[in-house]
LUMLO-301989 format. One record per residue (C-alpha): x, y, z; residue number from 1. Coordinates in Angstrom, 1 decimal. Layout:
% LUMLO-301989
BASE / xx / yy / zz / nunu
BASE / X / Y / Z / NUM
...
//
This chain:
% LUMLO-301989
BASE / xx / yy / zz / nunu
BASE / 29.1 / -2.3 / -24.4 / 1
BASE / 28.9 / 1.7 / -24.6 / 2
BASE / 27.9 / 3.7 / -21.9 / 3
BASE / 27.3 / 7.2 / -21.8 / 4
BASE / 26.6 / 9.2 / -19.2 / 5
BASE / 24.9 / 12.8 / -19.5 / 6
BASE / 25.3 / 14.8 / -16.3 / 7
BASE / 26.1 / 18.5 / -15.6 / 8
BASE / 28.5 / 17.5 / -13.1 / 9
BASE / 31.1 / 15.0 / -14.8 / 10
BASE / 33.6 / 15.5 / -12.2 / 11
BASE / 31.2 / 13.3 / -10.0 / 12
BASE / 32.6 / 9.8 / -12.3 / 13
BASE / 36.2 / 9.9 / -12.8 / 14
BASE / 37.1 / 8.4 / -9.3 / 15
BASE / 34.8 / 5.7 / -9.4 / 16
BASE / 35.4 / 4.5 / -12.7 / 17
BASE / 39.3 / 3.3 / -11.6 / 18
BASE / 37.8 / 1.2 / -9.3 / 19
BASE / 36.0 / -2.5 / -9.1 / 20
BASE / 34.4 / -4.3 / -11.5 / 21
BASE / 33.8 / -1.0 / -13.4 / 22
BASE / 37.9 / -0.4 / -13.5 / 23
BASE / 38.0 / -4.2 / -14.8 / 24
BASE / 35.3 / -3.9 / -17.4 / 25
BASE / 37.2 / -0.8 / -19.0 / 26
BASE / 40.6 / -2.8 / -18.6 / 27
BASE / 39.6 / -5.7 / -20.4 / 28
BASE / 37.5 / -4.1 / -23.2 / 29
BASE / 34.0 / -5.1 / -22.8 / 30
BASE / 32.8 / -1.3 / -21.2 / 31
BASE / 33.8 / 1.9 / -22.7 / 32
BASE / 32.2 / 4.5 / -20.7 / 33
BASE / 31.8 / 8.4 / -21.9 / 34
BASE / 30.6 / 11.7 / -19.2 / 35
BASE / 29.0 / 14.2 / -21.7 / 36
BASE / 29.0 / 17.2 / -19.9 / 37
BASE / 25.1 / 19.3 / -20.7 / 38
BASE / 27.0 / 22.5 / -20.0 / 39
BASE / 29.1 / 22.0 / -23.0 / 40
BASE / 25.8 / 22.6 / -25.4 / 41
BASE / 24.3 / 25.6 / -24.2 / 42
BASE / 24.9 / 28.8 / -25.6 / 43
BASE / 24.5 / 31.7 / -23.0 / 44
BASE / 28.1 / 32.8 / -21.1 / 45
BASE / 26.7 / 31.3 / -18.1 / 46
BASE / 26.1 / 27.9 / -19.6 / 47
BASE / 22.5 / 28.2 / -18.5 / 48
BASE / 21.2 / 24.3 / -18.1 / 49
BASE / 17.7 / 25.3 / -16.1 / 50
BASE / 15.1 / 27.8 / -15.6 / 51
BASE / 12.2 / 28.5 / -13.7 / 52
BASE / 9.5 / 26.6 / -14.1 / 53
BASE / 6.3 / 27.6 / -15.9 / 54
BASE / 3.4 / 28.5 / -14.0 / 55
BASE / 5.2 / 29.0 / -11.0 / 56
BASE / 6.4 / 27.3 / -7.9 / 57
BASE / 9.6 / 26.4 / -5.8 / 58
BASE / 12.9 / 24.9 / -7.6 / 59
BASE / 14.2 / 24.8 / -10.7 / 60
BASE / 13.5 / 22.7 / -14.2 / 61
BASE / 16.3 / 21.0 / -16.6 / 62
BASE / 16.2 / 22.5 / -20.0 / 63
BASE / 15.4 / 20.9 / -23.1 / 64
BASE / 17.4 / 22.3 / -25.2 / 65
BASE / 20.5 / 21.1 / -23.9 / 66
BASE / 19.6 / 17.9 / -23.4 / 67
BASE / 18.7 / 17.9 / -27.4 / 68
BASE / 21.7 / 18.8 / -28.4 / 69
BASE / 23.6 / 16.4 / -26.7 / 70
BASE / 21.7 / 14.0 / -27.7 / 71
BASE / 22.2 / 15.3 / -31.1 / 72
BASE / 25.8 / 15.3 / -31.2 / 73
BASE / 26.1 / 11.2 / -30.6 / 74
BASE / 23.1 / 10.9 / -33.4 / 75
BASE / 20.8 / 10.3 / -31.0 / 76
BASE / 18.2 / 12.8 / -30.9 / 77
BASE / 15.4 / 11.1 / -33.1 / 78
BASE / 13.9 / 8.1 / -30.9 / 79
BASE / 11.9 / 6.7 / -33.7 / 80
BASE / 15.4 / 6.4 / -35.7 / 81
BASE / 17.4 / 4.3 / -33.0 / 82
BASE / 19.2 / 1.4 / -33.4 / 83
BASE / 17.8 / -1.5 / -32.0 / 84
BASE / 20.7 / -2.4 / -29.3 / 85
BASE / 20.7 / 1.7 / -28.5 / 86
BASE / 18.3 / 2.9 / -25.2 / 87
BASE / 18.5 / 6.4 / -23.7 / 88
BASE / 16.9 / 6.9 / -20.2 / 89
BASE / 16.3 / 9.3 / -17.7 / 90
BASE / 17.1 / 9.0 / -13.7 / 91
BASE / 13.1 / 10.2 / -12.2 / 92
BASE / 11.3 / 8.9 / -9.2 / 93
BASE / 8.5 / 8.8 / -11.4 / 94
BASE / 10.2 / 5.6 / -13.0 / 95
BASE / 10.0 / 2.1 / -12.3 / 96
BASE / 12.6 / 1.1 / -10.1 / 97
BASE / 16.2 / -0.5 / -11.7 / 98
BASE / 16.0 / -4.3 / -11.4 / 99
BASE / 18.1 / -7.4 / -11.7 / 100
BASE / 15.9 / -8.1 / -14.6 / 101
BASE / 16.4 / -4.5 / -16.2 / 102
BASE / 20.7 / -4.7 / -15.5 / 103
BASE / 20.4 / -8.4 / -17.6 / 104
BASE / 18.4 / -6.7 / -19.9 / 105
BASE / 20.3 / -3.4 / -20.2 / 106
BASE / 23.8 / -5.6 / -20.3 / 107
BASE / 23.3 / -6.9 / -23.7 / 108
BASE / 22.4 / -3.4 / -25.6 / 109
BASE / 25.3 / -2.1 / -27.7 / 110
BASE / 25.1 / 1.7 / -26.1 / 111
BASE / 22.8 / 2.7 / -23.2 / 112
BASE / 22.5 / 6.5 / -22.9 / 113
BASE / 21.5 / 8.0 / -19.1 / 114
BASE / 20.4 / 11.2 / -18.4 / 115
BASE / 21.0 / 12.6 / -15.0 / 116
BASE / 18.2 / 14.4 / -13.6 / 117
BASE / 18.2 / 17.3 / -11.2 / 118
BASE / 17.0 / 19.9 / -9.3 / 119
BASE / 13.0 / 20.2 / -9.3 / 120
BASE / 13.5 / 17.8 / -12.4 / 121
BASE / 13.7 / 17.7 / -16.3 / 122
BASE / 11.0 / 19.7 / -18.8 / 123
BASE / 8.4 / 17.3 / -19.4 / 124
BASE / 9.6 / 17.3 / -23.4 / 125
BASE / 12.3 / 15.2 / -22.1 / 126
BASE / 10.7 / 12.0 / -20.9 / 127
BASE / 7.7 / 12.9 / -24.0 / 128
BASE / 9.6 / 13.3 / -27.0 / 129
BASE / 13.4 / 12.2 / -25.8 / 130
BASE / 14.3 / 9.3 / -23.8 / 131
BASE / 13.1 / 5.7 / -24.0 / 132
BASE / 11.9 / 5.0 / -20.5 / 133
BASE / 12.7 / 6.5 / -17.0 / 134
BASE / 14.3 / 4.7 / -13.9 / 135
BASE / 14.5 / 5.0 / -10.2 / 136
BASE / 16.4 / 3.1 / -7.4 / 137
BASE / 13.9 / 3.4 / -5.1 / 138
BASE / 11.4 / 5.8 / -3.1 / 139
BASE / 13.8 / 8.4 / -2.0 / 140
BASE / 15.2 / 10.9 / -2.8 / 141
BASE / 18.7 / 12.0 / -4.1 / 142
BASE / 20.0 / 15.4 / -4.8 / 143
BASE / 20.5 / 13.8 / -8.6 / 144
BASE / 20.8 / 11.4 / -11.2 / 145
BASE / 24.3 / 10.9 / -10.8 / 146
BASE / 24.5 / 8.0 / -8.0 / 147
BASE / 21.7 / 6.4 / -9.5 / 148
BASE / 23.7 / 6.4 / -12.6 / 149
BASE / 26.9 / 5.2 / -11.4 / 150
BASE / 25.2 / 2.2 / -9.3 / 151
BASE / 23.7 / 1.3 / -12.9 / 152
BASE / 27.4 / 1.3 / -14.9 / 153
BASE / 28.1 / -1.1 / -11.7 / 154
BASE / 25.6 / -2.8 / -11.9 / 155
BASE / 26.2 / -3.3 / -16.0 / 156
BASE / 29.5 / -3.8 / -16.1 / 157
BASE / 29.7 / -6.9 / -13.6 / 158
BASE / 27.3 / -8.6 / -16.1 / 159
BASE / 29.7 / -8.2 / -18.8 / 160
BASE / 31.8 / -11.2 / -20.3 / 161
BASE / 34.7 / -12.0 / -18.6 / 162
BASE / 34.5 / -9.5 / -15.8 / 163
BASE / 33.6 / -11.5 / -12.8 / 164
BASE / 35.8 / -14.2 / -12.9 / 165
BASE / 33.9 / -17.0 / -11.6 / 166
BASE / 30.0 / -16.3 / -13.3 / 167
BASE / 28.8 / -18.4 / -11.2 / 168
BASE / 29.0 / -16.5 / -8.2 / 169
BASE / 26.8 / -13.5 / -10.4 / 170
BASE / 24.3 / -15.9 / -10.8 / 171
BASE / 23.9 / -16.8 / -7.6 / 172
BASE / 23.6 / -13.5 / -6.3 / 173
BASE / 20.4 / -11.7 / -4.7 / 174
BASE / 17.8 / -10.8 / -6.6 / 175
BASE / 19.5 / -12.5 / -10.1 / 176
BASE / 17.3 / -15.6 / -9.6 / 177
BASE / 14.5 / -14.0 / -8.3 / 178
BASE / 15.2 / -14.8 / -4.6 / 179
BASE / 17.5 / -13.4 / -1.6 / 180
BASE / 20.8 / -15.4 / -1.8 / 181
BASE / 21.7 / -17.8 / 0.9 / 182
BASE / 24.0 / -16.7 / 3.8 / 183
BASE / 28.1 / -17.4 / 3.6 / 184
BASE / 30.5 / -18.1 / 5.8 / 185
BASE / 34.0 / -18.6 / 5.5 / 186
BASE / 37.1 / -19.8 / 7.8 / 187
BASE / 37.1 / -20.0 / 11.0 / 188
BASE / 34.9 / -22.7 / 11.5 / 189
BASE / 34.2 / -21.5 / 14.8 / 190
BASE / 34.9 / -17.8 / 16.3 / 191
BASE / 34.0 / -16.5 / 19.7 / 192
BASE / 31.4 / -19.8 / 20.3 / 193
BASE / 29.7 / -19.1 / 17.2 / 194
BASE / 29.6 / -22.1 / 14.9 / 195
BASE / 29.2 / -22.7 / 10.9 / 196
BASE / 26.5 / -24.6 / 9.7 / 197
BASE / 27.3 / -28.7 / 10.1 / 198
BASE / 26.1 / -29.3 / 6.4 / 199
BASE / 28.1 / -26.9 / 4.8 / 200
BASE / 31.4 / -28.6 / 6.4 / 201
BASE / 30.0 / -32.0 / 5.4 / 202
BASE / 31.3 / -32.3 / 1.8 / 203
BASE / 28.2 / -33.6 / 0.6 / 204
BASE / 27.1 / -31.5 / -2.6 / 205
BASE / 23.9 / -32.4 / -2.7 / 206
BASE / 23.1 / -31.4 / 0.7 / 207
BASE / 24.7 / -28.2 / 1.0 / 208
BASE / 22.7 / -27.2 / -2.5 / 209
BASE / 19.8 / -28.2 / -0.4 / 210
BASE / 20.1 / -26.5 / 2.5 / 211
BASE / 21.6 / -23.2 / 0.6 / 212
BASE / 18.4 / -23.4 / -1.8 / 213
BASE / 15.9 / -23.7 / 1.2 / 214
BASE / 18.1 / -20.4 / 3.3 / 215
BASE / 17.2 / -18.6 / -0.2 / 216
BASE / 13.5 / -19.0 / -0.1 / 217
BASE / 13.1 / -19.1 / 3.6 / 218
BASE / 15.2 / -15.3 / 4.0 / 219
BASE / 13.3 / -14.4 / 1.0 / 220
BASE / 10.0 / -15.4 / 2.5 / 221
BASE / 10.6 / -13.4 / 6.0 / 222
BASE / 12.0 / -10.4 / 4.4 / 223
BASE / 11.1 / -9.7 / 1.0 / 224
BASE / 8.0 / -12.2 / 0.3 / 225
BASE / 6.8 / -9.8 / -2.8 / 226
BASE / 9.9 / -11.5 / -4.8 / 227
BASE / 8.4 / -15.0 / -4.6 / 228
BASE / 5.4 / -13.8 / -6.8 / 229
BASE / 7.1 / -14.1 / -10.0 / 230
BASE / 10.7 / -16.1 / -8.6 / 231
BASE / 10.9 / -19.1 / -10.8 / 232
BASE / 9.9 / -21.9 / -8.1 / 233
BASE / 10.5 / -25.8 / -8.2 / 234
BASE / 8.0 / -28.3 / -6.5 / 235
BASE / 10.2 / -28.9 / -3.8 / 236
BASE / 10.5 / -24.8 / -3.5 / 237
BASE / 7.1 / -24.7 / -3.1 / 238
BASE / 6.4 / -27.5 / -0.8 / 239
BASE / 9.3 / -26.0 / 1.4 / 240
BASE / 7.7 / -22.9 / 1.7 / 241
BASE / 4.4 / -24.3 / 2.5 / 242
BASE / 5.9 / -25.5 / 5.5 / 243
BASE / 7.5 / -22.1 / 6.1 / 244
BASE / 3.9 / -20.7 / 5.9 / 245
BASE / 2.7 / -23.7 / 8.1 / 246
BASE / 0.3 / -24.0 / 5.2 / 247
BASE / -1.6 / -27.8 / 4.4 / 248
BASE / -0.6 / -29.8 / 1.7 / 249
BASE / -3.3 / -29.8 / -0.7 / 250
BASE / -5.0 / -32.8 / -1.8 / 251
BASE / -3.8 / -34.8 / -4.9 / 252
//
């Protein structure tokens, strides 16, 4: 998978990149990852890459033409003309936010373009006429594009083949099944008076599966219920969280 990253601050990726699963992606071959500097396709001596807004008002407004042009240069400009595997899209709190279900969907495309936003924000042209869709992290805000762009390469490059070395544990993480994962613990058994969980001692498969699928939905239920609305639920799921919800069984 390609990656690249637009930004008028490239020195903000280098460091990260040698690092984690990112550093392992690269290594191995299955994430090649470009920084496009906008400054580099502007033509005033200052490198101009915003202006005042129109109309008036506080802050200051991305150009379009920059952003054009770099496009441009990776053959990119025309939307209507991209390749089917190619996406380009803009950091913006006006997005919808960046999901497990967006990363899986982002991993498998041949070259994701992102934009990093700034200041007051990007002419409107941008998100009209550019860019295939616009992303956020969350409701806050950053001072630019360029966090939310690095936790996406992260967040990319893990799903990658070969990366993680036991896929498993991706799949089992927060959020990638719909659900909270389950808590972990690891050795010593006890520490300080505060014991592990009996079952997951017990060496019975089956059981620990259990009781790790039921601390999923019943820490997904306390603190983030909204994910249960579209998590992919069993019957048992559901009849566990009945009980969770102290609801009735209902009638055959």
């Amino acid at each position: 998978m390609k990656i690249t990253l637009l930004t008028i601050f490239p020195e903000f990726f280098p460091d990260a990149f040698g690092d984690g699963m990112i550093r392992v992606a690269r290594e191995k071959g299955r994430l090649d990852v470009a920084v496009v500097n906008l400054r580099d396709f502007t033509d005033d001596p200052h490198r101009t890459t915003d202006d005042y807004p129109f109309g008036g008002g506080a802050g200051m407004v991305m150009k379009v033409e920059p952003i054009f042009k770099a496009l441009a240069s990776l053959g990119l400009s025309v939307r209507a003309d991209r390749a089917a595997g190619t996406r380009v899209v803009l950091t913006s709190p006006q997005g919808p936010r960046f999901t497990q279900d967006k990363a899986i969907a982002w991993a498998g495309l041949e070259h994701l373009v992102i934009l990093c936003g700034r200041y007051k924000g990007v002419d409107e042209r941008v998100a009209q006429e550019l860019v295939d869709e616009e992303f956020s992290l969350g409701d806050f805000v950053l001072s630019g594009g360029e966090p939310a762009a690095l936790c996406v390469v992260d967040a990319l490059a893990r799903l990658q083949p070969d990366v993680v070395g036991c896929f498993d544990s991706v799949e089992s993480d927060s959020f990638h099944s719909g659900l909270l994962d389950c808590a972990y613990y690891t050795r010593p058994a006890e520490f300080m008076g505060w014991s592990v969980p009996e079952v997951l001692l017990s060496g019975h498969h089956a059981e620990i599966a259990r009781a790790r699928r039921e601390e999923a939905l019943r820490r997904t239920f306390e603190r983030r219920p909204e994910l249960l609305e579209h998590a992919e639920l069993s019957a048992a799921d559901r009849k566990y969280l009945r009980t969770l919800a102290r609801e009735p069984e209902p009638h055959a």
